[in-house]
N, C-alpha and C positions, 0 to 999 in steps of 0.2 A: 408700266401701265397695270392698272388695275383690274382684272374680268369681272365684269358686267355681264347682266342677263341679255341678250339681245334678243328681240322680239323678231328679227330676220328669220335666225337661225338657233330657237332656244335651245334645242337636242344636245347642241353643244356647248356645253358651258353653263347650263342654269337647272341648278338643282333641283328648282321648284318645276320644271316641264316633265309632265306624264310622262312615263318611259314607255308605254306602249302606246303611243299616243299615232294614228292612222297618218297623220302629215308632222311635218317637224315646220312647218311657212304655210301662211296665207300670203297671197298678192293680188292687190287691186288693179284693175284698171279701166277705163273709159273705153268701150264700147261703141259707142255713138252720144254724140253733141248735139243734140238736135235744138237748143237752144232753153226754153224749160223743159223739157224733157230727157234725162241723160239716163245712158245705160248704162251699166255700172258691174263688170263683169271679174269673179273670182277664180282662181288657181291654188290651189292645195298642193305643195310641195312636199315631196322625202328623198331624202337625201341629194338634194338637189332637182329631184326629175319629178316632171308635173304627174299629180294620183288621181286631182278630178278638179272639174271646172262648172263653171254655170252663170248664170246670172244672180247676182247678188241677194236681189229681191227677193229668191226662193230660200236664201239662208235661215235654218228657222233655230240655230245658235242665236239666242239675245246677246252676247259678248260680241260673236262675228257679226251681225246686223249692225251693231255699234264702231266695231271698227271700222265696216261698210260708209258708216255716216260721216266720223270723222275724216276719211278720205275725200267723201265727198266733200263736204265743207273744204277743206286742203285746198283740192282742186279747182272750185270755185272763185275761191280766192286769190288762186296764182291766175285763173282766167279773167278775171274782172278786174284785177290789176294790169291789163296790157291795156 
């Protein structure tokens, strides 16, 4: 197999990720469902162990606001699909 940059886990493996870089992971998740209204909550990982968390909405990263969104859309989709 070939190494790829994994957007998991870039620190390892991808030459293009900041080496001082405060998290080496973002991870999304769902908060509250409340039907149009969804919360949408972030985790910033290093070295595996959570560094800071919040609600998404306060991200004022335009890249991480986007990846925010694409999540959402993701999971909109796996929801609307049952």
């Amino acid at each position: 197999m070939r190494e790829v940059c994994n957007p998991g886990l870039g620190q390892h493996g991808c030459e293009q990720f900041p080496k001082n870089s405060a998290a080496d992971a973002i991870r999304f998740h769902v908060a509250q469902d409340a039907g149009e209204l969804i919360h949408i909550q972030y985790v910033f990982e290093k070295d595996c162990w959570p560094t800071e968390h919040g609600d998404a909405a306060s991200l004022t990263n335009e890249i991480l606001r986007r990846q925010a969104g694409v999540f959402l859309e993701s999971y909109l989709r796996r929801r609307n699909a049952t």
